[in-house]
Each structure stands twice: as structure tokens, then as C-alpha cells.
C-alpha positions in Angstrom: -150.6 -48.0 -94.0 -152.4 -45.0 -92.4 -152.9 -45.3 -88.7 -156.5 -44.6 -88.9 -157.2 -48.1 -91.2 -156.2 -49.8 -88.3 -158.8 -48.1 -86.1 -161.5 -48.6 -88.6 -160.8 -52.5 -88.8 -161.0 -53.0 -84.7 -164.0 -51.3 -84.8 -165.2 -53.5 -87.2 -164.5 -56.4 -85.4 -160.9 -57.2 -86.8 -158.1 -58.5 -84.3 -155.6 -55.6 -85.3 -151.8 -55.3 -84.4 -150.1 -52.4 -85.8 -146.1 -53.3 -86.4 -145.3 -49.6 -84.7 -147.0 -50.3 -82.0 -145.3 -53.6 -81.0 -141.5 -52.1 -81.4 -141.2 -53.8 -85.5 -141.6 -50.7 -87.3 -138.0 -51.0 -89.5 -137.9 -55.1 -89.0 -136.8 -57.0 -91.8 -139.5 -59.0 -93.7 -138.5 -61.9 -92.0 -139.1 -60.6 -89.0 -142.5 -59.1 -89.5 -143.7 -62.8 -91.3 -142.3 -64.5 -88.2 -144.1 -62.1 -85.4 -147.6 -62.7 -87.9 -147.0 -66.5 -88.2 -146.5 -66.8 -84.5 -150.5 -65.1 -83.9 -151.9 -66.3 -87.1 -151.8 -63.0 -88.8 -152.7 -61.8 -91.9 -150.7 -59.6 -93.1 -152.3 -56.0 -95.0 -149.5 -54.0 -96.9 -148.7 -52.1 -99.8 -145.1 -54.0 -99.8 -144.9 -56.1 -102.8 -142.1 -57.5 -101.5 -143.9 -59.6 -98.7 -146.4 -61.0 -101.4 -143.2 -62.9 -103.0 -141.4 -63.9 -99.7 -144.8 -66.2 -99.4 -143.7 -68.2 -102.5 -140.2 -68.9 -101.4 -141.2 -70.2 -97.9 -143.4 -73.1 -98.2 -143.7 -72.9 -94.0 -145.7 -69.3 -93.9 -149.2 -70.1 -93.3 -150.5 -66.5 -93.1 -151.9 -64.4 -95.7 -151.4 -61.0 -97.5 -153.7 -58.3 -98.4 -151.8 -56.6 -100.5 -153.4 -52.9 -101.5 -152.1 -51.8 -104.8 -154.2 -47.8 -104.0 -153.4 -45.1 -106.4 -151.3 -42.3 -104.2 -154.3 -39.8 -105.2 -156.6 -41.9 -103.4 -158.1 -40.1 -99.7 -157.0 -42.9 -96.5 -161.2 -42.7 -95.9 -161.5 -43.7 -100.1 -158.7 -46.3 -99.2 -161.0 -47.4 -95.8 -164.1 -47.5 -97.8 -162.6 -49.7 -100.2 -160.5 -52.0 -98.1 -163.8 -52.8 -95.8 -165.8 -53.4 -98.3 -163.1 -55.9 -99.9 -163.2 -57.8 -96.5 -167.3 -58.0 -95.8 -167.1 -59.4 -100.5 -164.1 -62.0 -99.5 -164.8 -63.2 -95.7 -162.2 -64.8 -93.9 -162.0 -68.1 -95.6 -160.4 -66.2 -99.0 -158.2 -64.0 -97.2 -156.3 -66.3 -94.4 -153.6 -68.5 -96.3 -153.9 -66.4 -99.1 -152.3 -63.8 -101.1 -154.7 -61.1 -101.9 -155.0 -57.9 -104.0 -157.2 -55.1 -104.1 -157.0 -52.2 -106.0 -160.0 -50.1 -106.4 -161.4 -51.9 -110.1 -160.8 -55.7 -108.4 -159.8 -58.1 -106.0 -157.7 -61.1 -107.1 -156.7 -64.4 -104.8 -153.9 -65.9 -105.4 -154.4 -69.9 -103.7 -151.2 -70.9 -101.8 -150.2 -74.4 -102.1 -150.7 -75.3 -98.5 
């Protein structure tokens, strides 16, 4: 995720912890879910992967954002679209969620909690 979407988001209010910036940049999975479980995270990525690592561990209690945005999209099209995602879903559909935007919809997924 660009750098910059992470400056946008703390400005908005937004607790934000960027995995470079806390010595996980090349972590496994595992690793990253464990650091965001242990502060309550929610997790934003365009990794697939960590979307289907939440339905094989019944004990992660964070959620995903995960952004499925076209390559040809601009990062301030992808900041545009990823704030105003947030202020449409509030916290209570994101946390303990999985949940996808891409720029024609947002889908939750519910985790069995």
C-alpha cells in the first residue's frame, strides 16, 4: 500500500501502523496477524492471501480491508475511494470483518466470532 494512504488515514483520525515502519516489512503472514491481533488491528491490504488465513484460524479477531484497485488507478483515486469506504461502513462493519472494496462496491464478509 502506498505510504501516503497511511498519512491520509492518521489525519483522519485513524490509529495507523505501517508494517515498514515497525521492522515487519517481509514477515510471514502469521507474523503480521499476530503483531495486528496483539493491538486490535485491522488489517488494510491488497494480499488475498491474508483474507483466507482469517477462515482457517478461528482465534484472529481482527479484520481485513482488503482493496481489490485496478493498477491504472492514481494512489489519491485509491485515497479517495478507500476514505470514503470507511466514513459508508464505520467501524462496527469493518473490525472482525473481512472486507472488500473495489471501486463499483464494498462487500462484508461476517466472521463467525
Amino acid at each position: 500500500m502506498p505510504r501516503s494512504l497511511a498519512t491520509v488515514l492518521k489525519k483522519e483520525g485513524y490509529e495507523v501502523i505501517d508494517i515498514r515502519d515497525v521492522g515487519l516489512r517481509g514477515a510471514t503472514d502469521y507474523d503480521i496477524l499476530n503483531f495486528s491481533n496483539e493491538r486490535k488491528g485491522v488489517i488494510i491490504t491488497a494480499d488475498v492471501g491474508f483474507a483466507s488465513l482469517s477462515f482457517k484460524d478461528s482465534t484472529i479477531i481482527i479484520g481485513f480491508v482488503l482493496l481489490r484497485i485496478p493498477n491504472e488507478f492514481t494512489v489519491q483515486e485509491t485515497i479517495r475511494l478507500v476514505l470514503q469506504a470507511f466514513k459508508d461502513l464505520g467501524e462496527e462493519n469493518i473490525r472482525g470483518n473481512i472486507v472488500v472494496i473495489d471501486p463499483q462496491k464494498i462487500r462484508i464478509r461476517r466472521m463467525k466470532h
